[in-house]
DOLO-725019 format. One record per residue (C-alpha): x, y, z; residue number from 0. Coordinates in pm, whole numbers, plus 50000, padded with zeros to 5 digits. Example, Ala and Ser with C-alpha at 12.3 -4.5 7.8 and 13.67 -1.06 7.14 Angstrom:
<recs>
- c1  c2  c3  num
- 51230  49550  50780  0
- 51367  49894  50714  1
</recs>
This chain:
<recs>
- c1  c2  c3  num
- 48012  49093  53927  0
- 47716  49108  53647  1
- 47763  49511  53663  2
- 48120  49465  53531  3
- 48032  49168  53288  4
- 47771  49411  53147  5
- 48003  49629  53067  6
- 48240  49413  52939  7
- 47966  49297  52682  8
- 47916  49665  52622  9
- 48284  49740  52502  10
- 48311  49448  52361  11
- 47988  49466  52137  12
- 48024  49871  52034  13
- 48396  49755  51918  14
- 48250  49483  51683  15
- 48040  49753  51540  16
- 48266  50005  51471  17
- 48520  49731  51294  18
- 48255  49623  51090  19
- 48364  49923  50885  20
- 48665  49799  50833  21
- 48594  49406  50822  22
- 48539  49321  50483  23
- 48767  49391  50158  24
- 48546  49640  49949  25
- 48469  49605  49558  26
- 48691  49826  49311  27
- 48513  49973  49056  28
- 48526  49746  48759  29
- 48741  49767  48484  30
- 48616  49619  48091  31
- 48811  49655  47798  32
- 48614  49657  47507  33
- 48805  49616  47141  34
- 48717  49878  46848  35
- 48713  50223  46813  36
- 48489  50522  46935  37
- 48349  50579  46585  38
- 48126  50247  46602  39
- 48135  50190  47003  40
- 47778  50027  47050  41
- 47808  50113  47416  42
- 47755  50484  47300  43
- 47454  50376  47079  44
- 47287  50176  47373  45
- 47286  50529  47519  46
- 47462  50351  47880  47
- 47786  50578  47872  48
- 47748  50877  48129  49
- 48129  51010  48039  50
- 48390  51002  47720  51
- 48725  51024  47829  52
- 48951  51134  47519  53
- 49337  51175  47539  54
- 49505  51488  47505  55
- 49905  51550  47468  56
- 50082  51899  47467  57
- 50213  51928  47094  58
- 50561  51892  47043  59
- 50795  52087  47240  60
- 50916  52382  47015  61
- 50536  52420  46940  62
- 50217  52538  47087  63
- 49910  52403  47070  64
- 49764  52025  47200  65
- 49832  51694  47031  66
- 49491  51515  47025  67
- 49556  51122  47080  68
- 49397  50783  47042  69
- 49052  50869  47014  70
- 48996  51227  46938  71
- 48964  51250  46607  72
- 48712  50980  46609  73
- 48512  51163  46846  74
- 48526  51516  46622  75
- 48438  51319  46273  76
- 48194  51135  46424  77
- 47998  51403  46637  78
- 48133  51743  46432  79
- 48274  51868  46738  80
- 48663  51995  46754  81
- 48713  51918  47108  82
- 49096  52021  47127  83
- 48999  52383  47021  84
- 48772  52348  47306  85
- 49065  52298  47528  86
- 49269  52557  47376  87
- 48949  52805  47430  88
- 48976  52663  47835  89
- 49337  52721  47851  90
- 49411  52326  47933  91
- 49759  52240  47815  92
- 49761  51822  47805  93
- 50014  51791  48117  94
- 50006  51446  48300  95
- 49762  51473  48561  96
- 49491  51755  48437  97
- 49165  51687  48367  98
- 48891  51956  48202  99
- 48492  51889  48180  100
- 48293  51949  47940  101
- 47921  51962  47956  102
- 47768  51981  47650  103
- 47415  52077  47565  104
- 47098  51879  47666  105
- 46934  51772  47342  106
- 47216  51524  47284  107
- 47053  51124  47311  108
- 47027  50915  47051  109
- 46755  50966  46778  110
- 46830  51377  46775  111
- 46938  51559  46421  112
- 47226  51726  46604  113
- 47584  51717  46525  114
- 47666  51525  46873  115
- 47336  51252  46873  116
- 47411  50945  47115  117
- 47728  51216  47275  118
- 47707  51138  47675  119
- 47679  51458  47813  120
- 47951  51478  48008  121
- 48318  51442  47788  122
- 48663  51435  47996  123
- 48963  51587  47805  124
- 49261  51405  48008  125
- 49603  51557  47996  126
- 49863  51273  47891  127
- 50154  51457  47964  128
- 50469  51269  47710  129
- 50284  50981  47800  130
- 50522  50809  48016  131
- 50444  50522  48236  132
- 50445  50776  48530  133
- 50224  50999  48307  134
- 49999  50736  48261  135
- 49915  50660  48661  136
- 49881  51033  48711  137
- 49632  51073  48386  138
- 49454  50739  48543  139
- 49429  50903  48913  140
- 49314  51255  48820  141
- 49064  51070  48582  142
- 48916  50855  48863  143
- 48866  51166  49052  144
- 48716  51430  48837  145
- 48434  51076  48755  146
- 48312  51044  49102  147
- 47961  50972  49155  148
- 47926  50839  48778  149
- 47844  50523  48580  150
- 48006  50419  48272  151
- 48290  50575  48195  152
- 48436  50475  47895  153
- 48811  50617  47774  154
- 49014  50592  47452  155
- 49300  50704  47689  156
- 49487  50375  47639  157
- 49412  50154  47353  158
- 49747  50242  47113  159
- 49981  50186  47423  160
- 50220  49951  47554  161
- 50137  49705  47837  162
- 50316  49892  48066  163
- 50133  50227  48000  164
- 49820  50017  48022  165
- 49869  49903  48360  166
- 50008  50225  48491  167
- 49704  50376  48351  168
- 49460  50106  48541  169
- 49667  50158  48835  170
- 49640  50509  48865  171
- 49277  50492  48806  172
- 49232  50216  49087  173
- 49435  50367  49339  174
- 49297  50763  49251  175
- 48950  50604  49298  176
- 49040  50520  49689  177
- 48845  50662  49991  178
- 48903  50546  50330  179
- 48570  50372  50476  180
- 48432  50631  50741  181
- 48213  50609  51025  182
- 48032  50937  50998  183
- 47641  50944  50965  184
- 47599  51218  50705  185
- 47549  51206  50334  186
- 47818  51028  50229  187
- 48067  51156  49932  188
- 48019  51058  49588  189
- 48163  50679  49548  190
- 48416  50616  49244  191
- 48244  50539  48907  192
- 48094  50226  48922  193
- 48296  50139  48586  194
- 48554  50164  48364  195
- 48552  50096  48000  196
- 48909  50091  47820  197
- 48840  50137  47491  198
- 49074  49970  47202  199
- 49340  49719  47161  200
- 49441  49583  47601  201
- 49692  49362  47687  202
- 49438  49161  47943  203
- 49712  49038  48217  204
- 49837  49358  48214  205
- 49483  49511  48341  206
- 49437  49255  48563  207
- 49788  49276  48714  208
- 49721  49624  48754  209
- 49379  49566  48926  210
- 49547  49287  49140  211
- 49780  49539  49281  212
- 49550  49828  49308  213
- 49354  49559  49534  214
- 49619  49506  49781  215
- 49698  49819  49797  216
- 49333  49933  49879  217
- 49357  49672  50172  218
- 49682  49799  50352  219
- 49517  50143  50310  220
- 49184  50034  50437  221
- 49387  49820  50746  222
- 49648  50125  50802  223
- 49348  50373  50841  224
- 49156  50157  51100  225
- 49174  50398  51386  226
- 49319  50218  51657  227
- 49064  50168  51911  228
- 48922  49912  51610  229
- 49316  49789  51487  230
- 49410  49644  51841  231
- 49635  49348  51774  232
- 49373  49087  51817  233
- 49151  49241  51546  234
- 49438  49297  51298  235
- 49540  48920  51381  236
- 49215  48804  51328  237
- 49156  48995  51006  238
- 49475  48843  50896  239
- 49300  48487  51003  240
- 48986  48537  50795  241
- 49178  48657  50496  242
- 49431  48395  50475  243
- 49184  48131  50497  244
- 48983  48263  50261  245
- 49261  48216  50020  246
- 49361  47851  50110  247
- 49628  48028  50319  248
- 49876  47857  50603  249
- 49777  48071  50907  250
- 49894  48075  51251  251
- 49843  48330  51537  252
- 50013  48346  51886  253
- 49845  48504  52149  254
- 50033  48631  52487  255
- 50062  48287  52630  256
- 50252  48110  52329  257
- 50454  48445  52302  258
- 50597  48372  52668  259
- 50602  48017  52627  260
- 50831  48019  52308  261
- 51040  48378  52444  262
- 50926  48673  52192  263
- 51117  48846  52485  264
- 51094  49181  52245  265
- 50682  49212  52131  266
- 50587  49139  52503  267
- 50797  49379  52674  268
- 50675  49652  52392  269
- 50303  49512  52407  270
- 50342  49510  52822  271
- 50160  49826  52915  272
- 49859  49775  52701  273
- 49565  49645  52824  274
- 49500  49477  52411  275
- 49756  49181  52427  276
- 49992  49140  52178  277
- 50042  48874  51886  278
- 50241  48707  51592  279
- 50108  48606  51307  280
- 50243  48428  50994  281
- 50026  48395  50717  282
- 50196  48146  50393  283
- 50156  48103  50047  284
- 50297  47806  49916  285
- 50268  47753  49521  286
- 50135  47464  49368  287
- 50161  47302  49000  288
- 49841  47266  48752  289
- 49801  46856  48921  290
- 49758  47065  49256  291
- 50118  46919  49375  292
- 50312  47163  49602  293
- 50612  47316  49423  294
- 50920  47154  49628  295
- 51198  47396  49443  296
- 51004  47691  49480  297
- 51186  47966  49684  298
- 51051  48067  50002  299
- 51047  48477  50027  300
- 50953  48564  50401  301
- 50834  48916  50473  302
- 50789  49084  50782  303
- 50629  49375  50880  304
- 50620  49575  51205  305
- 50299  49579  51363  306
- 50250  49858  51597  307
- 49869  49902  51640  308
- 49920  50234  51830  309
- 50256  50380  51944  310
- 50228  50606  52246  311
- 50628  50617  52269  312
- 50603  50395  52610  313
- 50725  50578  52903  314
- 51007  50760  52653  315
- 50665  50924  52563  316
- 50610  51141  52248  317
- 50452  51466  52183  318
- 50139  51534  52187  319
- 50147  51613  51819  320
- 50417  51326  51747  321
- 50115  51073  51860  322
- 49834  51182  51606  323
- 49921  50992  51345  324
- 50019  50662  51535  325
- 49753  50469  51428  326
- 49944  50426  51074  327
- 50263  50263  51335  328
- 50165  49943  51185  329
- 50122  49991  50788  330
- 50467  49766  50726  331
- 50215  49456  50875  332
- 49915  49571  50618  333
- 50162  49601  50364  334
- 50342  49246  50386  335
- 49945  49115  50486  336
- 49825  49205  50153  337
- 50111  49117  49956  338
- 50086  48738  50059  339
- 49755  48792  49934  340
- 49808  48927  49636  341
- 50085  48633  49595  342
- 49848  48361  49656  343
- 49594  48546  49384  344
- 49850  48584  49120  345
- 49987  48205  49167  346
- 50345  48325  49249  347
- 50596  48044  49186  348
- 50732  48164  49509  349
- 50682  48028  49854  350
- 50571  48346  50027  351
- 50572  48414  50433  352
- 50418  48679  50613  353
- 50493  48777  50967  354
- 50322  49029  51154  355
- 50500  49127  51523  356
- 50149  49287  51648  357
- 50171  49507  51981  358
- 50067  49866  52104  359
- 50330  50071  52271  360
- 50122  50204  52561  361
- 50196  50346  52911  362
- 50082  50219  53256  363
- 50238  50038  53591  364
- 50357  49726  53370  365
- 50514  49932  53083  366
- 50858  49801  52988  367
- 51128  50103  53113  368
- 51460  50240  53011  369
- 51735  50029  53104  370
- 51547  49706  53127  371
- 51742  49403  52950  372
- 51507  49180  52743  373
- 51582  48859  52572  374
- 51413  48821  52248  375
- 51329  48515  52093  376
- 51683  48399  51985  377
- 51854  48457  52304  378
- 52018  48806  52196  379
- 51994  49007  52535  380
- 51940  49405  52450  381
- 51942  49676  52683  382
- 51575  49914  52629  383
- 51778  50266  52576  384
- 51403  50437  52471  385
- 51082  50259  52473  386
- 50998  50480  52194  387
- 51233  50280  51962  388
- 50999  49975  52006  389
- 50985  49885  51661  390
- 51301  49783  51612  391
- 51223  49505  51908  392
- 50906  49360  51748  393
- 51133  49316  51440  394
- 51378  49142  51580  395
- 51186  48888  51736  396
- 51021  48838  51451  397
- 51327  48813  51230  398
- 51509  48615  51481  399
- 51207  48361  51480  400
- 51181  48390  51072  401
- 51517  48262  51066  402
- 51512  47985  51301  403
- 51143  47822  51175  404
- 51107  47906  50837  405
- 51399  47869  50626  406
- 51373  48166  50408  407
- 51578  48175  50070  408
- 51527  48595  50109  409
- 51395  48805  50389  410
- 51258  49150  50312  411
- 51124  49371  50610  412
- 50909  49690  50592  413
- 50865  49912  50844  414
- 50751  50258  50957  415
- 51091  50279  51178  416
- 51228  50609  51203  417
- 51193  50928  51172  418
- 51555  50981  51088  419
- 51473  50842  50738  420
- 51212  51118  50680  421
- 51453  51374  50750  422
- 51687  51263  50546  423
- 51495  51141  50229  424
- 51181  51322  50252  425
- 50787  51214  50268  426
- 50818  51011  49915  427
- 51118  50784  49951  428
- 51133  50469  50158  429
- 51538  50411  50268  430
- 51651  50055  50174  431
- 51901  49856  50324  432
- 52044  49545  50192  433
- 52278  49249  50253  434
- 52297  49142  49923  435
- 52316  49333  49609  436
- 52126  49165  49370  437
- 51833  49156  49603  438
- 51866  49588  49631  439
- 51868  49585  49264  440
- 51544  49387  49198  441
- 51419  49605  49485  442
- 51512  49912  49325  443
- 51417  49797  49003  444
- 51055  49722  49107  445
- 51061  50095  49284  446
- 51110  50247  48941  447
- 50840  50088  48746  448
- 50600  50086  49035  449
- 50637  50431  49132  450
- 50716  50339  49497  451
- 51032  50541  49529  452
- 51308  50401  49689  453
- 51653  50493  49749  454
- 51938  50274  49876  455
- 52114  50365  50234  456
- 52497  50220  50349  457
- 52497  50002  50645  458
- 52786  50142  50782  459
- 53052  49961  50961  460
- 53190  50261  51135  461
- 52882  50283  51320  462
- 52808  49933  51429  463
- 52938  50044  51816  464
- 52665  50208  51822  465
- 52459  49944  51866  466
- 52712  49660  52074  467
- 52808  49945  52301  468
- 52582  49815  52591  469
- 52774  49694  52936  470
- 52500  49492  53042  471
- 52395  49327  52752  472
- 52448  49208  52373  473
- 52323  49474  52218  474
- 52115  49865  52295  475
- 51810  49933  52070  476
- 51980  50278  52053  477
- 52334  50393  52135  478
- 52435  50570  52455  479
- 52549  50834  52289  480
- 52391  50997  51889  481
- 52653  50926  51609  482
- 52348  51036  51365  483
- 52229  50841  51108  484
- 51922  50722  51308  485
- 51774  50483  51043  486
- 52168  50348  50976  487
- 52171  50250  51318  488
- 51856  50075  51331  489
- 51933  49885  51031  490
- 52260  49781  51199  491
- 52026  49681  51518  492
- 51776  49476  51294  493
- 52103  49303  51092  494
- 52232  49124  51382  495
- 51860  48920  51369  496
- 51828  48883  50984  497
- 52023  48594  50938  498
- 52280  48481  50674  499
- 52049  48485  50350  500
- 51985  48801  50125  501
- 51776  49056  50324  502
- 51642  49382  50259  503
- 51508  49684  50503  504
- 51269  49897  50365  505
- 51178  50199  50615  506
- 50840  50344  50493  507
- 50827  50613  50782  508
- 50784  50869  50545  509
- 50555  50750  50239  510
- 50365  50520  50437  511
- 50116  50821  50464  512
- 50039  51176  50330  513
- 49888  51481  50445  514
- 49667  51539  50100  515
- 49569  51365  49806  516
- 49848  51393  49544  517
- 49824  51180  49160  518
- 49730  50838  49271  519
- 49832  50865  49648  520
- 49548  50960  49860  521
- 49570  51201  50200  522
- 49620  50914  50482  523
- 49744  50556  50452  524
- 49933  50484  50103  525
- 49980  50152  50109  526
- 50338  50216  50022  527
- 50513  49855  49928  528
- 50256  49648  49812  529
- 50312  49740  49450  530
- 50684  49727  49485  531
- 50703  49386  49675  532
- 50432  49198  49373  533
- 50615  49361  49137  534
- 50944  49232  49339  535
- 50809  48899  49427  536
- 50784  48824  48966  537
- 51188  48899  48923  538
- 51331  48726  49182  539
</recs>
């Protein structure tokens, strides 16, 4: 008996040492906007800038040549030194994205005779592209990563822009500056610069709306990447916990006895052949006026997001190389996690929910089967057709239970569903469904400023047999027989439990992670819908 409590202890402590990795929410690099211009910056007199970041545009289209920007001709008055011949001499063309370095020569520190006295030695020409918004988060991102291991870095990039460019710009920085946490013991690879100076005229809210979102972002990354033998339901849940009541935050978190007690019929059968038990959490923001008095009008906006620590496919199980990447099964619950968060920190008039369905999909003798009827939590019976579409359950419960407790005005769910929507829209579009139009427009609308690419799906009729087809109960979690349109038919399934208000489906399967580091997404977890849902959550 002490042999085997031993043990336990053992597990038990070398898993609280490994998630101590993940535990905490880790510092951005920091972000200062300083007013003025480059030609009398005192931060480059005080000798404490390591790199000058200076804007650079291709010239106008039926010409050659490089279009120097905010900055530039500053930096060759002041220090005699034409840097946009120097990119024309290194062949670098200004496009969105591109960054060159320039090292110049050592005697260069304040109190020289040279031509480039008080110069950092290290100057960044940044490609601007037309200097879109989108141009802006990929100058920001390619910036962040050609600065690793640095200081100060202080950029002229931005200071003649709008507020929009200005937060794209911040954004791309932020989110281009992201590295999972790692557990490996050797030297560790260079962190982001430890600051950023934005140098010029800066809409303030805007940089601090951008570094709001970059932060929740960061979190559903860091959460998503958690390999799974850390992310088990109860660590995810209790994360969750800690997080919400750091921020004042209504939590509450049902373990496997208040699950059967109150009939999540669907997250226990799916969480039934794991030996980490499975939970539901809700996490709510509820605004409150400058007196501190709650905000009785306010509209409540629940969000739920599917939870699946580890998906093994159940006995339906997958391939081998289907099951690498299942630790990322439950980025829709880090998504809708840190967006409540991100609410709560940017005083959203809104009433904001989050529920997280938490469960792992595993296999052993107590593993829900194929052709098993379950009864979720509002007394819809469906018949299991694959235990691989498990999802879909976890969802319904927790939309079922959404609409029955909490009285949502708007329901929004995000979920790493099916792979259906990757094959037809491709790793970097999400596939939204909606009830209500208005609600697909803001949705859509948010996409297109945020970058978060979305693109809306039918939910159609014709296909709703599909999913009532069953004999022996209400509904299948798959049909009998394909009619195609795999994330359709899901969307149908998760419908019937989303309740009579506007609601949304947004299935992330396929930018919810990436195989390598592109502009401001990173190779792994993307934390696809964070940025879309805060930037949501201000138009509705």
């Amino acid at each position: 008996m002490a042999r085997t409590s031993s043990v336990t202890a053992s597990r038990r402590s070398s898993h609280e040492d490994a998630a101590s990795v993940w535990r905490t929410e880790r510092a951005l690099p920091e972000v200062v906007v300083a007013p003025g211009r480059l030609a009398d910056c005192t931060f480059l007199n005080a000798d404490e800038v390591e790199v000058v970041v200076l804007p650079v545009a291709p010239g106008p289209e039926e010409e050659d040549g490089l279009e120097p920007r905010h900055g530039t001709i500053d930096a060759a008055v002041r220090y005699g030194i034409d840097l946009a011949e120097l990119a024309e001499r290194a062949d670098f063309d200004g496009k969105a994205g591109e960054a060159h370095v320039i090292d110049l020569p050592r005697p260069h520190r304040a109190g020289t005779s040279l031509p480039w006295a008080g110069l950092p030695e290290r100057v960044v020409l940044l490609g601007l592209g037309r200097g879109t918004v989108g141009d802006m988060r990929k100058a920001g991102a390619a910036l962040a990563r050609r600065t690793r291991g640095r200081g100060r870095v202080l950029t002229t990039a931005t200071g003649t822009d709008t507020p929009a460019h200005q937060r794209a710009f911040v954004e791309g920085y932020l989110l281009g500056a992201y590295r999972s946490p790692t557990q490996g013991t050797g030297e560790p690879a260079p962190a982001p610069a430890e600051q950023l100076v934005l140098l010029g005229s800066h809409d303030e809210a805007a940089v601090e709306a951008a570094v709001l979102a970059a932060r929740g972002t960061w979190l559903a990354r860091d959460l998503t990447n958690a390999p799974a033998n850390i992310a088990n339901p109860a660590w995810v849940a209790d994360v969750a916990a800690r997080l919400g009541a750091e921020e004042g935050l209504e939590v509450e978190v049902r373990d496997a006895a208040a699950l059967r007690r109150d009939g999540f019929g669907g997250i226990l059968a799916v969480g039934s052949g794991s030996g980490s038990e499975p939970r539901l959490v809700t996490v709510g923001y509820t605004p409150v006026d400058d007196a501190g008095n709650v905000v009785a009008d306010a509209r409540h906006v629940v969000l739920v997001g599917k939870g699946i620590t580890y998906d093994t496919g159940g006995i339906d199980v997958k391939p081998r190389t289907s099951m690498v990447t299942m630790k990322t099964d439950m980025a829709g619950a880090a998504v809708v996690l840190a967006t409540v968060i991100g609410a709560a920190r940017s005083r959203s008039p809104h009433r904001v929910t989050a529920v997280l369905p938490l469960a792992e999909n595993h296999v052993d003798g107590a593993s829900y089967r194929p052709a098993d009827v379950l009864r979720l939590y509002d007394g819809t019976t469906v018949e299991v057709g694959n235990t691989d579409a498990e999802g879909r359950l976890v969802l319904a419960d927790a939309l079922a239970y959404a609409g029955k407790q909490l009285s949502p005005d708007v329901v929004v769910d995000v979920a790493t569903l099916t792979g259906a929507a990757i094959l037809g829209l491709g790793p970097h579009h999400a596939a939204l469904y909606a009830s209500d139009d208005a609600l697909a427009t803001t949705l859509e609308s948010a996409a297109g400023r945020t970058g978060e690419r979305v693109w809306r799906m039918p939910l159609v009729e014709d296909y709703e047999s599909a999913v009532t087809s069953s004999a022996v109960a209400d509904l299948r979690n798959v049909p009998a027989e394909s009619v195609g349109g795999g994330s359709i038919v899901a969307a149908l399934f998760l419908q019937h439990f989303a309740g009579e208000q506007p609601w949304a489906h947004l299935d992330i399967a396929g930018p919810s992670i990436a195989d390598k580091d592109k502009h401001e997404v990173p190779a792994g977890a993307t934390g696809f819908g964070v940025r879309l849902l805060l930037d949501a959550l201000d138009q509705l």
